[in-house]
C-alpha positions, 0 to 999 in steps of 0.5 A: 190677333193681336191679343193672341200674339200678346198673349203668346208674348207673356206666356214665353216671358214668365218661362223665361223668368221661371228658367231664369229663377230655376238656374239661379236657384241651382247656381245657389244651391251649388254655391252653398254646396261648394262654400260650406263643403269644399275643404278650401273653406276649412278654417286653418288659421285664427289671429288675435288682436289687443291683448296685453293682460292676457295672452294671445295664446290664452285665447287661442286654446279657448277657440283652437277646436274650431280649427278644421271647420268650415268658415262660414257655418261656424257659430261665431257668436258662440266663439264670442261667448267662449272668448268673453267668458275670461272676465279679463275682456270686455268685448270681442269681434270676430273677422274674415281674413282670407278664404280660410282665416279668422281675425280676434280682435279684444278689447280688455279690461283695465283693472284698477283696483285691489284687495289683499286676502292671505298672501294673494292680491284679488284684482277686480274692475269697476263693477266688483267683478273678480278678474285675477287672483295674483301673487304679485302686483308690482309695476302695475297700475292698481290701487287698494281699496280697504274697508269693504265688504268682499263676497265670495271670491271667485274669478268672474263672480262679483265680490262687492254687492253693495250699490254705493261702493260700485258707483263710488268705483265708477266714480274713481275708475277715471281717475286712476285708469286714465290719470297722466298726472306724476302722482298715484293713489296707493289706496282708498278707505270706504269703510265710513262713505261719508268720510272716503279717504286716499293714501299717497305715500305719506299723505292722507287726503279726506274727501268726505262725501264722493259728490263733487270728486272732481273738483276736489281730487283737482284741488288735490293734484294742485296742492301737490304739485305746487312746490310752494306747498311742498307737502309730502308728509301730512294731510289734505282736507278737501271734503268741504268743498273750495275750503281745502285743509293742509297739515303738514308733518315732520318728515 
């Protein structure tokens, strides 16, 4: 008897559990119904963040044909593609910020370096890529670079190819980027990489080889900032390392 009754308690069990799973699963599919269907979902806003270089309303036209879509079945890894194929942005996360809201938020670039063709600047990052082709440059942060080979030039292609001059870039990319000191590179020489040479103003400084490039562009900064040495015009030698040469000229 006892078994029977147990048997009969098992039984009523698993058609709770199959009611049970049969109205979870309608619930669900009703929720996924009405959030994917319903047109308080649709999307009807799109905010950015973290722009300077490139205007906000830049990437709103690269995205704004999602307006009208459901929130939850856009494929925002394409947005991201989308929005990353400006060469100025190094990275993108896309966020919910209302039922019917999207948030960009960039991350962009910090170009630093140049090279003059014809009458136009080509701005390019620390990899060689081409992010901006600009026909004036004043009040920006950027620095020169001569004696390279430049490929062909086109906006998000890389135009530098040779290995040395990239890692030498990445080794410089700091040093302008984030340099808080009162004093700025105008431009570097890297036609000869064994004798690399910056420009400030009227001083010519030569770093020989890029090894050690930190100890001596602090040697650098040093001698200019020290007002006892008070150079201005003439050249700084620091490719030996700890044996710096000053030459002063006649202003």
């Amino acid at each position: 008897m006892n078994e029977v009754k147990e048997y009969i308690k098992i039984k009523k069990k698993k058609k709770v559990r199959k009611k049970i799973f049969m109205i979870s699963t309608v619930v669900l599919i009703i929720l996924i119904v009405f959030f994917t269907k319903s047109p308080l979902f649709n999307l009807k806003t799109i905010t950015v963040e973290g722009t300077s270089n490139i205007s906000a309303e830049s990437v709103l036209e690269t995205v704004n044909n999602r307006i009208g879509k459901n929130i939850f079945i856009l494929n925002r890894n394409k947005m991201i593609k989308d929005i990353l194929s400006e060469p100025y942005f190094l990275s993108a996360k896309i966020r919910m910020s209302g039922i019917n809201s999207l948030n960009i938020i960039v991350t962009e670039e910090s170009p630093v370096f140049y090279t003059k063709y014809d009458s136009n600047f080509y701005i390019f990052n620390d990899k060689g890529v081409l992010i901006e082709i600009a026909n004036n440059i004043e009040g920006r942060n950027l620095v020169e670079i001569t004696g390279v080979t430049t490929e062909e030039l086109q906006l998000g292609k890389q135009i530098i190819n040779n290995e040395h001059i990239i890692n030498i870039l990445g080794i410089l990319y700091p040093y302008i980027a984030e340099n808080t000191e009162s004093i700025k590179f105008d431009r570097f020489d890297l036609s000869k990489l064994y004798d690399i040479k910056g420009y400030m103003g009227k001083i010519e400084v030569f770093f020989g080889e890029i090894t050690d490039f930190h100890e001596k562009i602090n040697d650098v900064y040093n001698i200019i900032l020290n007002g006892n040495v008070g150079i201005t015009n003439g050249y700084i030698d620091v490719s030996i390392k700890n044996m710096p040469v000053i030459k002063k000229n006649e202003e």
